[in-house]
C-alpha positions as CSV (number, residue, x, y, z in Angstrom):
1,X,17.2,-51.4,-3.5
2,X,13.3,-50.4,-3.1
3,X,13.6,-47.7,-1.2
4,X,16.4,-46.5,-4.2
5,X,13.6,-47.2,-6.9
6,X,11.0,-45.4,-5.0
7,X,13.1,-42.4,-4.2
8,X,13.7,-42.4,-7.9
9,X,10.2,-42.7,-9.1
10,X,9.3,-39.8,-6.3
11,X,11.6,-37.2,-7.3
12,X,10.9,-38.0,-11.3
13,X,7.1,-37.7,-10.5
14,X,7.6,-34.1,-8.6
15,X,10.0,-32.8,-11.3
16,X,6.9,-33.9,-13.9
17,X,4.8,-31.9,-11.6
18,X,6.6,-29.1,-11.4
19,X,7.2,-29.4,-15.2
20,X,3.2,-28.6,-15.8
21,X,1.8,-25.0,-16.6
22,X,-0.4,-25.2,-13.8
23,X,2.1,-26.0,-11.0
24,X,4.3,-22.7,-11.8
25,X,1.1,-20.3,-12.3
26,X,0.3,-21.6,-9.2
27,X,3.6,-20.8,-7.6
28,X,3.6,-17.2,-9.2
29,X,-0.2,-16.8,-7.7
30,X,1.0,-18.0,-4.1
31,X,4.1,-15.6,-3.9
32,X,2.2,-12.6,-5.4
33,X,-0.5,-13.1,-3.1
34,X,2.2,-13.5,-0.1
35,X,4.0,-10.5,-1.5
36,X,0.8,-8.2,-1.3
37,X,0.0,-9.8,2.1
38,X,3.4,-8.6,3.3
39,X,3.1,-5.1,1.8
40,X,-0.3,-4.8,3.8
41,X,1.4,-4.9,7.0
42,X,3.8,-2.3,6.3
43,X,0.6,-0.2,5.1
44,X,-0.6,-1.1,9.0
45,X,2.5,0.0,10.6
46,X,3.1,3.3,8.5
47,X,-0.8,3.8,9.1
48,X,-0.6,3.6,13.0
49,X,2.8,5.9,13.3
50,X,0.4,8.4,11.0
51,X,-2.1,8.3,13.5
52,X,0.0,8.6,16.4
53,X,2.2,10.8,15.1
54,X,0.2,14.4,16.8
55,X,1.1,12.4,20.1
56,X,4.6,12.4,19.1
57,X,5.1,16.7,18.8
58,X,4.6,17.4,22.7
59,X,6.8,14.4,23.7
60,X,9.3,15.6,21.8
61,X,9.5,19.3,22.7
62,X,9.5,18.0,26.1
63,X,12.2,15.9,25.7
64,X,14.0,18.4,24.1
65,X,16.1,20.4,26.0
66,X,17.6,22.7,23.3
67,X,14.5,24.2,22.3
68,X,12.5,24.2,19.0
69,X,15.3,23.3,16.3
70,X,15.6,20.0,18.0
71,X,11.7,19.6,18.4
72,X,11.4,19.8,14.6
73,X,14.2,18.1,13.5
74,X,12.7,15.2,15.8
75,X,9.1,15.4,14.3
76,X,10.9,15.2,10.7
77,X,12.8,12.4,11.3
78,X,9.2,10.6,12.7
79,X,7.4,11.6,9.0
80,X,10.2,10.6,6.7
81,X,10.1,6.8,8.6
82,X,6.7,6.9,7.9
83,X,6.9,8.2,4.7
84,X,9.8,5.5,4.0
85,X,8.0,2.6,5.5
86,X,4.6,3.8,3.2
87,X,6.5,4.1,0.1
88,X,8.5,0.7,0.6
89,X,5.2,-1.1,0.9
90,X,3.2,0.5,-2.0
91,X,6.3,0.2,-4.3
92,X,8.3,-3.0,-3.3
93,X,5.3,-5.1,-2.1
94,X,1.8,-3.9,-3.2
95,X,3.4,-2.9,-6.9
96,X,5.5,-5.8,-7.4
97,X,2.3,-8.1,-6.4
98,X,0.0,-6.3,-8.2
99,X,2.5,-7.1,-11.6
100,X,2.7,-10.7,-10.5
101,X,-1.3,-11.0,-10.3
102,X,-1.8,-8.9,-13.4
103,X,1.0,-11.4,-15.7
104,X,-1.5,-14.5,-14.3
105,X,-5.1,-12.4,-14.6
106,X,-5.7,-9.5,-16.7
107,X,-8.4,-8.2,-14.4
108,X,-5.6,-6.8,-11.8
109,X,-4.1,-4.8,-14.7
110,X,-5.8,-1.8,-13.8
111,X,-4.7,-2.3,-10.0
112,X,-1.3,-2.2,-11.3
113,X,-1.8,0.7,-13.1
114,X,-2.9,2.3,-10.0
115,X,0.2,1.4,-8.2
116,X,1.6,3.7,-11.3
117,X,-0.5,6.5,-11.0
118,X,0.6,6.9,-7.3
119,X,4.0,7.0,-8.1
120,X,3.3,9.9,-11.1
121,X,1.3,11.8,-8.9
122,X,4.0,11.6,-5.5
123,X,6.4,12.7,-8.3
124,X,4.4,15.5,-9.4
125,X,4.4,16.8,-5.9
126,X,7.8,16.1,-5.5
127,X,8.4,18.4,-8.2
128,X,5.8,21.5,-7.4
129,X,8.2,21.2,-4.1
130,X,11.2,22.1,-6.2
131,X,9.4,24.8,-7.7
132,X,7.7,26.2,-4.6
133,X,11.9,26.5,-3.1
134,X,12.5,28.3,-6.4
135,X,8.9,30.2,-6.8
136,X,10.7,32.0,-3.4
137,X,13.9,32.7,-5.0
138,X,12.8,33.5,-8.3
139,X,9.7,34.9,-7.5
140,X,7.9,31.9,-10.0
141,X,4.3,31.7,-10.7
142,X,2.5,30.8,-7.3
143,X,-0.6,29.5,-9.9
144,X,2.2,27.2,-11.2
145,X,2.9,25.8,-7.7
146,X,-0.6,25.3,-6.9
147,X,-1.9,23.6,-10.3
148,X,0.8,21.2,-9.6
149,X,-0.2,20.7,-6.7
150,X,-3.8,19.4,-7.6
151,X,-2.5,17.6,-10.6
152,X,0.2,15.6,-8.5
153,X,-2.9,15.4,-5.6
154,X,-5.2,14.1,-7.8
155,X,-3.3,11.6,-9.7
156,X,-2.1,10.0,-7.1
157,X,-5.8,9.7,-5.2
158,X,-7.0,8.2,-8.9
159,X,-4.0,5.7,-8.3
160,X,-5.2,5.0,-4.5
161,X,-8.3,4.1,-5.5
162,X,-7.4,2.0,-8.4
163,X,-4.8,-0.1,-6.3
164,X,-6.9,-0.4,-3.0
165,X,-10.3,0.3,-3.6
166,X,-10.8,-1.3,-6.9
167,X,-8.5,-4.0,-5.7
168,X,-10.2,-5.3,-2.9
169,X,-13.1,-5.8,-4.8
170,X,-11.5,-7.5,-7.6
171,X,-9.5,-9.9,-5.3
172,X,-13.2,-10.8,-3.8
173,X,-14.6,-11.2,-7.5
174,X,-11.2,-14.0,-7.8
175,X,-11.4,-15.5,-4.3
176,X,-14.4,-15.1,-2.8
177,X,-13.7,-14.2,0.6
178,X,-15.8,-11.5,1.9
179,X,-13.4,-9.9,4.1
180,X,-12.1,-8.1,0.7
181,X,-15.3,-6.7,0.4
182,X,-15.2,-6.1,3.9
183,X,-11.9,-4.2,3.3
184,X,-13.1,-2.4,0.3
185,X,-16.2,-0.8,2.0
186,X,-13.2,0.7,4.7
187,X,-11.5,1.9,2.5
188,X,-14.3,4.1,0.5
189,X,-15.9,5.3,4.2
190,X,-12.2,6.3,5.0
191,X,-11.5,8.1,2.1
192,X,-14.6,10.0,2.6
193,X,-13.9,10.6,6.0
194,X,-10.4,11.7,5.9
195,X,-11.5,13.9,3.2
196,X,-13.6,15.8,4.5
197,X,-11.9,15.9,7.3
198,X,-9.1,17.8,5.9
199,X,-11.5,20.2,4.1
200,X,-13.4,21.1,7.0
201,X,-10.3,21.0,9.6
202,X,-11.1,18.5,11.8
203,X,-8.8,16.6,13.1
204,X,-11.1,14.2,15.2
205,X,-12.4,13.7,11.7
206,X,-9.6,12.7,9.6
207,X,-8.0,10.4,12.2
208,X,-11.1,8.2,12.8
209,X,-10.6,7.9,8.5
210,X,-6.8,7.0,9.1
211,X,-8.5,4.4,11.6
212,X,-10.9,3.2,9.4
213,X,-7.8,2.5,6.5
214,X,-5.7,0.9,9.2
215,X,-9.1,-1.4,9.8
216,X,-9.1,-2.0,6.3
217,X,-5.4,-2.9,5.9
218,X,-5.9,-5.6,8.2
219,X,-8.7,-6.8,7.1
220,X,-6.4,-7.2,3.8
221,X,-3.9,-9.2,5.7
222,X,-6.3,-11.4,6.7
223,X,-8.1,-12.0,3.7
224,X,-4.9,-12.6,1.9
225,X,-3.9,-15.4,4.6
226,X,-7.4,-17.0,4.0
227,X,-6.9,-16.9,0.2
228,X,-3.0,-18.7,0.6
229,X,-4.3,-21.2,3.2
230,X,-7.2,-22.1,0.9
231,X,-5.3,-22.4,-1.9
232,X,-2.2,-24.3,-0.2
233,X,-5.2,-27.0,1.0
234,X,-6.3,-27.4,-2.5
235,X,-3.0,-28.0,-3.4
């Protein structure tokens, strides 16, 4: 008969619990941070492929005894995996997380944003692809091709840096863990880095950048699974 009564009571306090404004903010906080922590993985993974991807062209025309055709075909199947994995995490994990924080704290609108601005600018480039095929069939403006090439280019490096950059260092500004920091400092050096590696053409260059991201990425992961494991104690 007591143990009815206090299973009773127990399950009427939880549903009271879970009935207060707090408790489900709370929830919504915990499963955005966990989705962002998840999408930072990806990021690693895709970022690692990237960097070993120059390894991956002489394995494959060795392993391919047909010649060329099959080398290539092999190398693009490598960069759209890559290019699948990268885009899954930005847009189904780092976006969707992003919205979730920003619906709880208005600071991480502008993050979201970001995650916005990447996906106009990838579409942008998407396009000036289109018009390159027909710029050689038409014989189109070549100015045409390359503006949009700088416009989609550009947006989508404003939308980086909003997302990452400025995210990292709002996340610390909420949480205080210094590993966002940490994380945001990476991701500025790399940028830099990579950037001027691809200007100058140097390779060495841009893939200690790609490193320097990847380092950052973790660092992300980590930070994250500070900030739920704090926030599940103070629970």
């Amino acid at each position: 008969m007591l143990d009815c009564v206090g299973s009773e009571v127990s399950e009427r306090l939880q549903m009271f619990i879970s009935s207060l404004p707090w408790y489900g903010m709370q929830g919504a906080e915990m499963t955005a941070l966990k989705t962002l922590r998840s999408g930072f993985i990806y990021l690693f993974i895709a970022m690692i492929m990237l960097i070993a991807f120059p390894a991956f062209a002489p394995i494959s025309i060795y392993v391919s005894y047909y010649g060329m055709i099959y080398a290539i075909i092999i190398l693009t199947l490598i960069l759209l995996a890559i290019a699948v994995v990268f885009l899954y995490a930005v847009f189904e994990k780092i976006r969707h997380g992003m919205r979730q924080l920003s619906e709880i704290d208005s600071r991480f609108r502008i993050c979201y944003t970001g995650t916005t601005l990447i996906l106009v600018g990838l579409v942008v480039l998407v396009l000036r692809t289109v018009v390159f095929v027909l710029s050689a069939e038409y014989s189109a403006s070549s100015s045409l091709v390359l503006t949009m090439f700088y416009v989609g280019g550009i947006i989508a490096f404003i939308g980086y840096v909003l997302t990452f950059v400025v995210g990292a260092f709002k996340l610390y500004r909420k949480y205080r863990n210094p590993l966002y920091v940490v994380a945001g400092i990476f991701f500025v050096l790399s940028i830099f880095l990579a950037l001027t590696g691809l200007l100058g053409l140097d390779a060495v260059l841009t893939l200690v950048g790609l490193g320097g991201t990847a380092v950052g990425y973790v660092l992300m992961y980590t930070a994250l699974g500070g900030t739920i494991k704090k926030l599940n104690t103070q629970s």
